[in-house]
OpenMM code with the backbone's topology and positions (N, CA, C; nanometers):
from openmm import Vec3, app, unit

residues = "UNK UNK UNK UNK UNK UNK UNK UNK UNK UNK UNK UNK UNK UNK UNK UNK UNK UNK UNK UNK UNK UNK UNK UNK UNK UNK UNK UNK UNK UNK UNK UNK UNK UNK UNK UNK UNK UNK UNK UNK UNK UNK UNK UNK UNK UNK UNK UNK UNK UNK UNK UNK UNK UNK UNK UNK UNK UNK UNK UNK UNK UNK UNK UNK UNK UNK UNK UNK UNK UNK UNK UNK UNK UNK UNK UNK UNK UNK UNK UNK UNK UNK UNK UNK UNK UNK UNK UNK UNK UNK UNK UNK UNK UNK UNK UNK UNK UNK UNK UNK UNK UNK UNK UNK UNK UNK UNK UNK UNK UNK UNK UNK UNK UNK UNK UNK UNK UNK UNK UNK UNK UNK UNK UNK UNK UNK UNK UNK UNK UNK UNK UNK UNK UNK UNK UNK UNK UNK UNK UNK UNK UNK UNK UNK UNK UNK UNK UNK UNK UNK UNK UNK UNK UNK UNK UNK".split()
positions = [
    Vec3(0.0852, -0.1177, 0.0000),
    Vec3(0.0000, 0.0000, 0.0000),
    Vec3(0.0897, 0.1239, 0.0000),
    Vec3(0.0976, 0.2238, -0.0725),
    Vec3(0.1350, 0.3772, -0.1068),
    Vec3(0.1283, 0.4306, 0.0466),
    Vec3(0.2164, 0.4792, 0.0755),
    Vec3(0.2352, 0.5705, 0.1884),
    Vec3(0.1319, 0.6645, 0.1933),
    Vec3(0.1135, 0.7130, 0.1116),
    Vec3(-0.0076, 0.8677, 0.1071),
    Vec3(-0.1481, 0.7442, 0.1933),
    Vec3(-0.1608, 0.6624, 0.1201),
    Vec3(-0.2834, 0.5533, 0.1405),
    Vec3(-0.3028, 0.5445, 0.2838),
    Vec3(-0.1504, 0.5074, 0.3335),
    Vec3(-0.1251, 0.4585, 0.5051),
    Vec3(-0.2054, 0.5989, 0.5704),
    Vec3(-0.1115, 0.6978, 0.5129),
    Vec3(-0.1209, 0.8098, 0.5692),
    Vec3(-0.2729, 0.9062, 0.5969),
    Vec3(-0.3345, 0.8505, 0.4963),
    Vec3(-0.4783, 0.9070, 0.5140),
    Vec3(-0.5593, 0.8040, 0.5736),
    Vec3(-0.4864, 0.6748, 0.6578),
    Vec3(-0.5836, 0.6251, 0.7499),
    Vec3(-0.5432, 0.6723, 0.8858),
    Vec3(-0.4417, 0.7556, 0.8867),
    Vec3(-0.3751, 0.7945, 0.9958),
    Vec3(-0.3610, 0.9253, 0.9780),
    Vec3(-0.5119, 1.0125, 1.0460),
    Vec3(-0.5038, 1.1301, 1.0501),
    Vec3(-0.3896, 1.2058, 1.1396),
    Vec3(-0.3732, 1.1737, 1.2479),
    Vec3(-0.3128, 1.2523, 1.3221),
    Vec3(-0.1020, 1.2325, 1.2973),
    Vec3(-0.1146, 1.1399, 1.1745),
    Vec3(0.0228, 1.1263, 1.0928),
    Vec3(0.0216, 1.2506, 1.0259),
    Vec3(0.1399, 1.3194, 0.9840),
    Vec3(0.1007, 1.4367, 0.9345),
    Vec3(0.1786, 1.3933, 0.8156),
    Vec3(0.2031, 1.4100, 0.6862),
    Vec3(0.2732, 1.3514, 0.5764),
    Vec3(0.4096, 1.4307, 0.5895),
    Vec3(0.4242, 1.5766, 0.6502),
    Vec3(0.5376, 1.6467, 0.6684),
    Vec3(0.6499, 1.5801, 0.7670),
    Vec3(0.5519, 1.5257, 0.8865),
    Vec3(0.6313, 1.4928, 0.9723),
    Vec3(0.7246, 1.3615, 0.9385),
    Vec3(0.6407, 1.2670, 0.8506),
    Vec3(0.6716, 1.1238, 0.7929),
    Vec3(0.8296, 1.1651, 0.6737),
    Vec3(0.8052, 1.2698, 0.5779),
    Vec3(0.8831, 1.3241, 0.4923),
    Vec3(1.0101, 1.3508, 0.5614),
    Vec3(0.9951, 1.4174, 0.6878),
    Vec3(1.0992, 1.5084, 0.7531),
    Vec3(1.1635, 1.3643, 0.8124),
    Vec3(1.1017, 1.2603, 0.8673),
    Vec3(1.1388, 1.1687, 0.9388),
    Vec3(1.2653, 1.0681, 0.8392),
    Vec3(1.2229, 1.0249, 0.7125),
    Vec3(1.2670, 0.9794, 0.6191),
    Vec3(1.3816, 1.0260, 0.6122),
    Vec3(1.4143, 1.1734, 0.5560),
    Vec3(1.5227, 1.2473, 0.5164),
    Vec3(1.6243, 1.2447, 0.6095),
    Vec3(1.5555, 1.2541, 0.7713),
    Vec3(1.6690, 1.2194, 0.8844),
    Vec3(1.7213, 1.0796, 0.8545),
    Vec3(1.6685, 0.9885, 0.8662),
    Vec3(1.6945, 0.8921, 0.8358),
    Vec3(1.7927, 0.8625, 0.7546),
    Vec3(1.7549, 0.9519, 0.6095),
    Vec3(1.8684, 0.9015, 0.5020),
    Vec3(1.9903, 0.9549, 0.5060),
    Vec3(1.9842, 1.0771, 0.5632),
    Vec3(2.1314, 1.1549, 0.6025),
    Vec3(2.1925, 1.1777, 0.6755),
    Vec3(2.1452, 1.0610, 0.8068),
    Vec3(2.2134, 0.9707, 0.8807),
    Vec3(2.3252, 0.8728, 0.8334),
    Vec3(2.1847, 0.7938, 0.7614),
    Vec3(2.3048, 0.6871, 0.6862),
    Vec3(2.3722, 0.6935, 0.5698),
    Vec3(2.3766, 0.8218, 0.4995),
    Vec3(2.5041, 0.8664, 0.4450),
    Vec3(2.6276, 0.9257, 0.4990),
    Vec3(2.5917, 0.9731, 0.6147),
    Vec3(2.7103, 1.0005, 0.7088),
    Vec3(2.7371, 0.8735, 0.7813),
    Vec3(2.6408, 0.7906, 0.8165),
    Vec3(2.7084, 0.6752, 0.8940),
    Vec3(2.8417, 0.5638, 0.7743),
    Vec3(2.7789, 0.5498, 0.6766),
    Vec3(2.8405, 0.4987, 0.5634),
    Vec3(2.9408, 0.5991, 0.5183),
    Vec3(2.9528, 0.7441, 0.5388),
    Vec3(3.0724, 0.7809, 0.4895),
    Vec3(3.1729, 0.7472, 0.6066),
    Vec3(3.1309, 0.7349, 0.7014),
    Vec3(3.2422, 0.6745, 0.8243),
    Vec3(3.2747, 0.5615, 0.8159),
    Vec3(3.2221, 0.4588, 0.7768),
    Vec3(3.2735, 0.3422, 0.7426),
    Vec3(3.3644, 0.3658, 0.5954),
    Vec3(3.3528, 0.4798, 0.5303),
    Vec3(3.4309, 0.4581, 0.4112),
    Vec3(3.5615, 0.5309, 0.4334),
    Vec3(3.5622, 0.5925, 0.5598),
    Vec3(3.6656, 0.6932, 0.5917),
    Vec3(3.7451, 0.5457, 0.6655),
    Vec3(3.7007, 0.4707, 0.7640),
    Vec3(3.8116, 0.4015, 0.8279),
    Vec3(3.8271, 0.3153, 0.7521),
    Vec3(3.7737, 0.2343, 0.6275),
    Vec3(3.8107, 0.1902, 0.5093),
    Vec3(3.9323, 0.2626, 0.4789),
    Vec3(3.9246, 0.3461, 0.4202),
    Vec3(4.0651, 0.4282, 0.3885),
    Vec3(4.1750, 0.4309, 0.4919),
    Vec3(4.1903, 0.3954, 0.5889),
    Vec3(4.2668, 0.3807, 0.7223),
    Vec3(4.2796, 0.2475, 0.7841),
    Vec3(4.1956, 0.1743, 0.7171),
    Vec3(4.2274, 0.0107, 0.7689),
    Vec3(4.1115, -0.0631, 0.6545),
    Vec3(4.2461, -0.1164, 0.5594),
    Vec3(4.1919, -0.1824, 0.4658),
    Vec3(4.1020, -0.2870, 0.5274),
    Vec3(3.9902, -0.3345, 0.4570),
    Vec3(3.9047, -0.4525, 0.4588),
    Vec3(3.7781, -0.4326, 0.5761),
    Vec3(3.7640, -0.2839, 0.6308),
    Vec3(3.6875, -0.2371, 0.7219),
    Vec3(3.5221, -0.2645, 0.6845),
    Vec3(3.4865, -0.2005, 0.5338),
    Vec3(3.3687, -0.2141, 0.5188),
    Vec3(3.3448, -0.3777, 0.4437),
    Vec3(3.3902, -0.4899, 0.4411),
    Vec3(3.3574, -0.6046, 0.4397),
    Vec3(3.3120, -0.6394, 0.5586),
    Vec3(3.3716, -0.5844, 0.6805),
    Vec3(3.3697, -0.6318, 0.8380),
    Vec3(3.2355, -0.5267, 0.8655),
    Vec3(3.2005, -0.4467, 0.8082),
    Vec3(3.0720, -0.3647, 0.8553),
    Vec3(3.0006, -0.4583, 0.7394),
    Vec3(2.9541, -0.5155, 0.6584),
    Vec3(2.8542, -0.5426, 0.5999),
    Vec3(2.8448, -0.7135, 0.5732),
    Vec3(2.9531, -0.7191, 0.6973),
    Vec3(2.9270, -0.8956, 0.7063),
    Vec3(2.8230, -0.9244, 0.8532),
    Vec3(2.6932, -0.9210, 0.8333),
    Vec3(2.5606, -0.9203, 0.8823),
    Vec3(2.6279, -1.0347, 1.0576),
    Vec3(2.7487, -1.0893, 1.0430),
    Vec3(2.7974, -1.1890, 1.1674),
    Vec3(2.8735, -1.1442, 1.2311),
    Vec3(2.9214, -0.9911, 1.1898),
    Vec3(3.0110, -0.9613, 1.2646),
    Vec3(2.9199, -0.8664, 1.3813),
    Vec3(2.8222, -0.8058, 1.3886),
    Vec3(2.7303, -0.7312, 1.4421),
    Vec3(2.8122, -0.5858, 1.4829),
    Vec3(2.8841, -0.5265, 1.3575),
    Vec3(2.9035, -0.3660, 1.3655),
    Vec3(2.8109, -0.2803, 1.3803),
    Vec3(2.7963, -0.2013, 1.5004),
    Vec3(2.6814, -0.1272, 1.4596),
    Vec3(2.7656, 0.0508, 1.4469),
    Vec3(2.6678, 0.0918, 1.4618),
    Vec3(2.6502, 0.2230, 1.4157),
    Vec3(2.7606, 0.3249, 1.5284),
    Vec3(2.7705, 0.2590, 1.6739),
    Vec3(2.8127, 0.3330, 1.7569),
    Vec3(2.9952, 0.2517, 1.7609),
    Vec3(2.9635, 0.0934, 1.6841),
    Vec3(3.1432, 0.0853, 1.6741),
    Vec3(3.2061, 0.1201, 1.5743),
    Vec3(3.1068, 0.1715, 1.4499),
    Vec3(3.2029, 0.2504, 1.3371),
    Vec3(3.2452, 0.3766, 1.4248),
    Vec3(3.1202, 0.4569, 1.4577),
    Vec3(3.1945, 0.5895, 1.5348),
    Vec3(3.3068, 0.5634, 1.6149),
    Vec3(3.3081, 0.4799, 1.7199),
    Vec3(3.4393, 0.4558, 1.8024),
    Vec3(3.5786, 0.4418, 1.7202),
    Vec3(3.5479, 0.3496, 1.6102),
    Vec3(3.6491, 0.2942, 1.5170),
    Vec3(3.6890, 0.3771, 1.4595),
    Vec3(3.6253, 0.5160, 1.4134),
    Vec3(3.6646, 0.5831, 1.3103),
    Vec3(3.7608, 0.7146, 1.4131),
    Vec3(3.6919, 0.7408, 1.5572),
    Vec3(3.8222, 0.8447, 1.6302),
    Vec3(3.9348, 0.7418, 1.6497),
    Vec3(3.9168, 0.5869, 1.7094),
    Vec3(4.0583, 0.5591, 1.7086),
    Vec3(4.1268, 0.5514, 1.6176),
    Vec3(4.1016, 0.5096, 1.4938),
    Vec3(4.2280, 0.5236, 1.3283),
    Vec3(4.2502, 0.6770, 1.3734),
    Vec3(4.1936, 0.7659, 1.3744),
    Vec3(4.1772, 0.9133, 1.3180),
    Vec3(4.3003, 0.9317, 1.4339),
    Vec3(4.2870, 0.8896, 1.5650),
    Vec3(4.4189, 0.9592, 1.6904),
    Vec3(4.5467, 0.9211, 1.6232),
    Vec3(4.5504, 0.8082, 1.5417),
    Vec3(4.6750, 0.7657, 1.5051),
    Vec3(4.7487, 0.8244, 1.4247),
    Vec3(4.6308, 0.9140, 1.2978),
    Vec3(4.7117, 1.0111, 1.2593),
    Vec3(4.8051, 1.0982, 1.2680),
    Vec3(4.9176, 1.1501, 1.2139),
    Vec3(4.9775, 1.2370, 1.2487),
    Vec3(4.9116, 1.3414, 1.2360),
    Vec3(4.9570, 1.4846, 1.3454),
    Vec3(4.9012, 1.6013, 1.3647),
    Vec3(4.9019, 1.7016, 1.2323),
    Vec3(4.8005, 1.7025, 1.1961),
    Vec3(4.7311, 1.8133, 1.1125),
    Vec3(4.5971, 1.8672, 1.1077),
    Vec3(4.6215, 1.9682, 1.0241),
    Vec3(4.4592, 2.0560, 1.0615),
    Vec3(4.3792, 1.9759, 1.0007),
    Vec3(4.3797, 1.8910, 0.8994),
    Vec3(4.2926, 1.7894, 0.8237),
    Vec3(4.2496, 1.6717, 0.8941),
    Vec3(4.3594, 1.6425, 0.9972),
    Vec3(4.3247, 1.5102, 1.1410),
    Vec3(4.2196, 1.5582, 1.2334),
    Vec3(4.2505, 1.7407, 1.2281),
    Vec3(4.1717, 1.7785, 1.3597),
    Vec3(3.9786, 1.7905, 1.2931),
    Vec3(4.0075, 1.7843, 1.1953),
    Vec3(3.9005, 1.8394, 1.0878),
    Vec3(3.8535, 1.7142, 1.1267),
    Vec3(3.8765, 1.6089, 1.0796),
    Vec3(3.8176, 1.4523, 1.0775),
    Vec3(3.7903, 1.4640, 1.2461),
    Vec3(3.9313, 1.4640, 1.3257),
    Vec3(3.8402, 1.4309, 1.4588),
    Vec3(3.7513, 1.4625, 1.5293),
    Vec3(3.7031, 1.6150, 1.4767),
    Vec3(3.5993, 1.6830, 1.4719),
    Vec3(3.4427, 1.6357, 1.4188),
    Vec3(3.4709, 1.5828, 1.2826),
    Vec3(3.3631, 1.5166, 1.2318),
    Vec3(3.3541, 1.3620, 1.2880),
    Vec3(3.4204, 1.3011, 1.3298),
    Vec3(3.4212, 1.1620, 1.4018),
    Vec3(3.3388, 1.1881, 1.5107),
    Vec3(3.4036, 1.2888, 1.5747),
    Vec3(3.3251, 1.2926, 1.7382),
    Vec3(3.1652, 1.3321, 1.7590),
    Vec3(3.1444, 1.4238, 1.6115),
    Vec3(3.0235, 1.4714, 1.5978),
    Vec3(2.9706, 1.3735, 1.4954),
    Vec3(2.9467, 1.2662, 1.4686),
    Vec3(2.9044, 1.1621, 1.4043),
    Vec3(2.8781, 1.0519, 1.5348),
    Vec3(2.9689, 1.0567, 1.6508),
    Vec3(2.9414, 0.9723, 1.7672),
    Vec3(2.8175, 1.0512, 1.8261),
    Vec3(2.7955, 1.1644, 1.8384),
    Vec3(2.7533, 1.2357, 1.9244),
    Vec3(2.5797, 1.2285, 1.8510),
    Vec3(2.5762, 1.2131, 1.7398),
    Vec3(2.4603, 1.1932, 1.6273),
    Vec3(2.3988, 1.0338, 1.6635),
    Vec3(2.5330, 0.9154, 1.6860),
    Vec3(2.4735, 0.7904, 1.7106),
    Vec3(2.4192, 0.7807, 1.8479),
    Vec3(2.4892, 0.8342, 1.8973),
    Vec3(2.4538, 0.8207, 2.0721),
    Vec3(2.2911, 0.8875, 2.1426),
    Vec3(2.3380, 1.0383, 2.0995),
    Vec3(2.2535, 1.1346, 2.1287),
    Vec3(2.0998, 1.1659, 2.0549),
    Vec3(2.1241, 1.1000, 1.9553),
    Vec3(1.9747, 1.0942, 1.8292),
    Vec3(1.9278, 0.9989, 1.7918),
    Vec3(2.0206, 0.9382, 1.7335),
    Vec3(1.9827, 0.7857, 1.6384),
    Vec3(1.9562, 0.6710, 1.7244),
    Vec3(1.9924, 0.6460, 1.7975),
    Vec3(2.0062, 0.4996, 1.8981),
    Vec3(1.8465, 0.5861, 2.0073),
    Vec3(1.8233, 0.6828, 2.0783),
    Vec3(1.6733, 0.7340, 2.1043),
    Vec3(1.5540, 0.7261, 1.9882),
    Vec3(1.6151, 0.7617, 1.8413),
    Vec3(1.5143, 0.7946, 1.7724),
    Vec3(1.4750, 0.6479, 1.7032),
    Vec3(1.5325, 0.5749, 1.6924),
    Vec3(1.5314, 0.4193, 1.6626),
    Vec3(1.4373, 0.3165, 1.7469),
    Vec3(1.4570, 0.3861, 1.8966),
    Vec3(1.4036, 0.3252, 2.0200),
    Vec3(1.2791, 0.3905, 2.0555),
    Vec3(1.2007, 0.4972, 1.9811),
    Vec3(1.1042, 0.5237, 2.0336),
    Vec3(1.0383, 0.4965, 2.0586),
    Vec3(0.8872, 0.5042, 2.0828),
    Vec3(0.7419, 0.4702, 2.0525),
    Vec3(0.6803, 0.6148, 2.0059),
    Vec3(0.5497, 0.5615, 1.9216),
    Vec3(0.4652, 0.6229, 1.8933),
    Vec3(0.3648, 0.7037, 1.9841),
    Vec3(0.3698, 0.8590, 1.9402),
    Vec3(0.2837, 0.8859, 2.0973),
    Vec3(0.2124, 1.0437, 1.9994),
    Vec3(0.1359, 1.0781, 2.0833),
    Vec3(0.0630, 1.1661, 2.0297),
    Vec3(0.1027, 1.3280, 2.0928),
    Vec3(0.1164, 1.4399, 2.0574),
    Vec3(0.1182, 1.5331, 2.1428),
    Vec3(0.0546, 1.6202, 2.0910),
    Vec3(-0.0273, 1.6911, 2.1498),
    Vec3(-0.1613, 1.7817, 2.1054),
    Vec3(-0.1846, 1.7638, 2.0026),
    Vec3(-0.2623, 1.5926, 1.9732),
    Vec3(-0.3082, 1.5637, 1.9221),
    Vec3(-0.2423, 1.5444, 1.7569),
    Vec3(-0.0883, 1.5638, 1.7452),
    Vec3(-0.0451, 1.5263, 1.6053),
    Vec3(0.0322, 1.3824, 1.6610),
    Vec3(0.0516, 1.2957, 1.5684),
    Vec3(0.1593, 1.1778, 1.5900),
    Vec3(0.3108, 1.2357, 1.6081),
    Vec3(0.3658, 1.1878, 1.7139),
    Vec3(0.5441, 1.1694, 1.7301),
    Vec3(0.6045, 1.0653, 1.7343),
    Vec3(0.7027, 1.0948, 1.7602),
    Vec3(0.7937, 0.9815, 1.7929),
    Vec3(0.8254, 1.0235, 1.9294),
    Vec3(0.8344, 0.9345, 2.0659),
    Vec3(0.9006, 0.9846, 2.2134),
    Vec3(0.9705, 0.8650, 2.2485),
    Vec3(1.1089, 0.8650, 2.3032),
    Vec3(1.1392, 0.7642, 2.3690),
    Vec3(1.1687, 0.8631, 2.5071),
    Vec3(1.0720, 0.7496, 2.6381),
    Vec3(1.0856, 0.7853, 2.7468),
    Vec3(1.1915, 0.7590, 2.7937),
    Vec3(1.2743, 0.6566, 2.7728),
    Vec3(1.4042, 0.6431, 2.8653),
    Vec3(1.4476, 0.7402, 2.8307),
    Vec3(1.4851, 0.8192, 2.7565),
    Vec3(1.6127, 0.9462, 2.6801),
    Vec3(1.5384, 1.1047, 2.7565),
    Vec3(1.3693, 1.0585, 2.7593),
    Vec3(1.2778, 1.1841, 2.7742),
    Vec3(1.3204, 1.2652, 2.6974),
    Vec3(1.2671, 1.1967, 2.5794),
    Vec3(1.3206, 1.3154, 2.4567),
    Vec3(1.1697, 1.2779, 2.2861),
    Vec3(1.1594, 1.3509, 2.3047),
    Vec3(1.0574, 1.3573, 2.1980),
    Vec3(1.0605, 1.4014, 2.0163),
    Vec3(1.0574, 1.3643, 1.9575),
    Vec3(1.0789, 1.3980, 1.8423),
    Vec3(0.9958, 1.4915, 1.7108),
    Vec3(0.9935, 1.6435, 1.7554),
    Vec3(0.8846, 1.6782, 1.6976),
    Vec3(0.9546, 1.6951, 1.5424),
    Vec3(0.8786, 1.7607, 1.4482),
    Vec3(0.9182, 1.7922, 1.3233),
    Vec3(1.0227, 1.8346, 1.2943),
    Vec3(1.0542, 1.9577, 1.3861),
    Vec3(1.1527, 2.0400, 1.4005),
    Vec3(1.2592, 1.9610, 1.4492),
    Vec3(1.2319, 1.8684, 1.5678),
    Vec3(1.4073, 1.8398, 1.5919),
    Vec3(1.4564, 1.7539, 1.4930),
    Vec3(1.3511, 1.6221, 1.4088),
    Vec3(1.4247, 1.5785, 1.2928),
    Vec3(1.4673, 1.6898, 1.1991),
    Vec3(1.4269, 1.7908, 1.1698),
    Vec3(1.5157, 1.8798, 1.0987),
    Vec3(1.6136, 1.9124, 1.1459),
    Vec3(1.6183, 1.8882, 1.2896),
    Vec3(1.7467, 1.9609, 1.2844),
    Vec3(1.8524, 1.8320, 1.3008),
    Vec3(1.8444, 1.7056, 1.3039),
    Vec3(1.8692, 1.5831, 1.2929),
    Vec3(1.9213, 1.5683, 1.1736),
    Vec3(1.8341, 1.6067, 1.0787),
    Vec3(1.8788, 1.5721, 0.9669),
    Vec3(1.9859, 1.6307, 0.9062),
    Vec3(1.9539, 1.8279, 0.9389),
    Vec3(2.1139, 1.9229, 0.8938),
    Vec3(2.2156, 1.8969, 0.9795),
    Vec3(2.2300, 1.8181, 1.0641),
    Vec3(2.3266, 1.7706, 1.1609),
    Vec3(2.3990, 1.6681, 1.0852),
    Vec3(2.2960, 1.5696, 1.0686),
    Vec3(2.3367, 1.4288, 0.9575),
    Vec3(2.3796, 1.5069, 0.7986),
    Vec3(2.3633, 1.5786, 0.7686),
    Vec3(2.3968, 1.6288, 0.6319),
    Vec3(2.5297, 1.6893, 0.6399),
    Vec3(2.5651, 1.7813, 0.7663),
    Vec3(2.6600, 1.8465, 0.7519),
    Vec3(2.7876, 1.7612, 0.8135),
    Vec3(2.7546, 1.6679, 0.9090),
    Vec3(2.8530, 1.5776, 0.9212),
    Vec3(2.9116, 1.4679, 0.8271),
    Vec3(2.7660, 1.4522, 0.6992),
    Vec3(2.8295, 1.3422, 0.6233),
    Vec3(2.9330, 1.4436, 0.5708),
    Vec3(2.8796, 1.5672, 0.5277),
    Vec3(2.9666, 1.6658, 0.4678),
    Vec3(3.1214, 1.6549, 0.4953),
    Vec3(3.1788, 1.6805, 0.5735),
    Vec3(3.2807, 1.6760, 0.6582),
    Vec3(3.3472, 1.5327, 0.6491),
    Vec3(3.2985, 1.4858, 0.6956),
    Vec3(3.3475, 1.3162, 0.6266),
    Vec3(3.3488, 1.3118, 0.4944),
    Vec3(3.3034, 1.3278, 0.4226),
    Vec3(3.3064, 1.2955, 0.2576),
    Vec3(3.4179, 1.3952, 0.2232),
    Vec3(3.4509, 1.5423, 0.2891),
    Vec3(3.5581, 1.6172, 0.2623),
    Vec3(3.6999, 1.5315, 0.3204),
    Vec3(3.6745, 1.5170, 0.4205),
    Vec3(3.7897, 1.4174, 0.5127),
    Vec3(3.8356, 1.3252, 0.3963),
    Vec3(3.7345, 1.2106, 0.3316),
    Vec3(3.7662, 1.1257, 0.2657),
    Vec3(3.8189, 1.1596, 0.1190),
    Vec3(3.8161, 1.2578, 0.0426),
    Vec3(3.8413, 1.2445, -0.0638),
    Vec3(3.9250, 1.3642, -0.1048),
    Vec3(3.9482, 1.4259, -0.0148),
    Vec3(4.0583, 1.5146, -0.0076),
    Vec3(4.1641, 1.5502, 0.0800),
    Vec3(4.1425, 1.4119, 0.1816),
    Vec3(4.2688, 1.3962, 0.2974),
    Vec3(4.2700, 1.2712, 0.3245),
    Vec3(4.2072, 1.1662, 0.3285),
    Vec3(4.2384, 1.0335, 0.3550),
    Vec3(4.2810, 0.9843, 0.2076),
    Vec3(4.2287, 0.9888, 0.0951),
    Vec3(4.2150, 0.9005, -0.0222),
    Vec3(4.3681, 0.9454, -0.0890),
    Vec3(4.3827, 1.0921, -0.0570),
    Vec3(4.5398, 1.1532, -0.0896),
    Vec3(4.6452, 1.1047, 0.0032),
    Vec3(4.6278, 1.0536, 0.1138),
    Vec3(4.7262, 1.0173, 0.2252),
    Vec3(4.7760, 0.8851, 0.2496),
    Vec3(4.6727, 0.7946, 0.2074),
    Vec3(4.6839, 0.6481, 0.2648),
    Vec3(4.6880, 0.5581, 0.1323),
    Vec3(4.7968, 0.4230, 0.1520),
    Vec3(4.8151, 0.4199, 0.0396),
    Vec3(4.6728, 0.3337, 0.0069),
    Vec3(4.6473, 0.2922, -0.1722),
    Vec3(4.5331, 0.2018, -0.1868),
    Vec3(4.5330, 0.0883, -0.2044),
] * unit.nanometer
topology = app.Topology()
chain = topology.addChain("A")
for resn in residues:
    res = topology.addResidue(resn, chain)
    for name in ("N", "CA", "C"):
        topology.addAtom(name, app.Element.getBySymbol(name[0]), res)
């Protein structure tokens, strides 16, 4: 069944909020996947070990994985750049994604959310937006890291 379909049996779904939800979603996991492609570049055979479904990598041991390669670097403004975007890619798995994954469905004046009570943190429209330019600007930063300081540095 068509999403719009779902969506008009579920008034208090708003189609904005579902849209906005998606986009977090996806630019999450283009920043989560550009971190796996960054410690790829820093330890060959990394993303076989993230997409072998037995090894159970998740989302918060690429982040770990990707500041420890990154400390090993030698000191430059391009290391500090990455360790910058590493830490704020942890701070995205920890602080957003791993709550927003875990929610439940809940209502607040009367529109649908997302809330997870353990975190006491709620997910209105607005904070996936701001979820999402968080996830956008960090893949950003990683994808700069990777293809104009790791891919030039390390051999292939």
């Amino acid at each position: 069944m068509a999403i719009r379909k779902l969506l008009a049996r579920t008034p208090q779904l708003q189609e904005e909020y579902v849209l906005t939800l998606g986009g977090a979603v996806y630019y999450f996991s283009l920043a989560e996947w550009m971190a796996a492609y960054c410690c790829e570049a820093m330890c060959a055979g990394y993303i076989k070990d993230v997409s072998n479904k037995d090894k159970k990598i998740t989302a918060r041991n690429v982040a770990e994985k990707l500041i420890a390669l990154t400390k090993k670097l030698p000191e430059s403004e391009e290391k500090t750049k990455l360790l910058d975007a590493a830490n704020d890619f942890l701070g995205l798995v920890t602080d957003e994604r791993n709550p927003l994954l875990h929610s439940h469905p809940a209502a607040v004046e009367n529109e649908a959310v997302l809330h997870n009570p353990k975190n006491r943190k709620t997910f209105s429209k607005e904070a996936l937006e701001e979820y999402a330019q968080q996830s956008f600007d960090c893949n950003h930063a990683l994808n700069h890291a990777y293809y104009k300081f790791l891919k030039l540095s390390t051999p292939s």
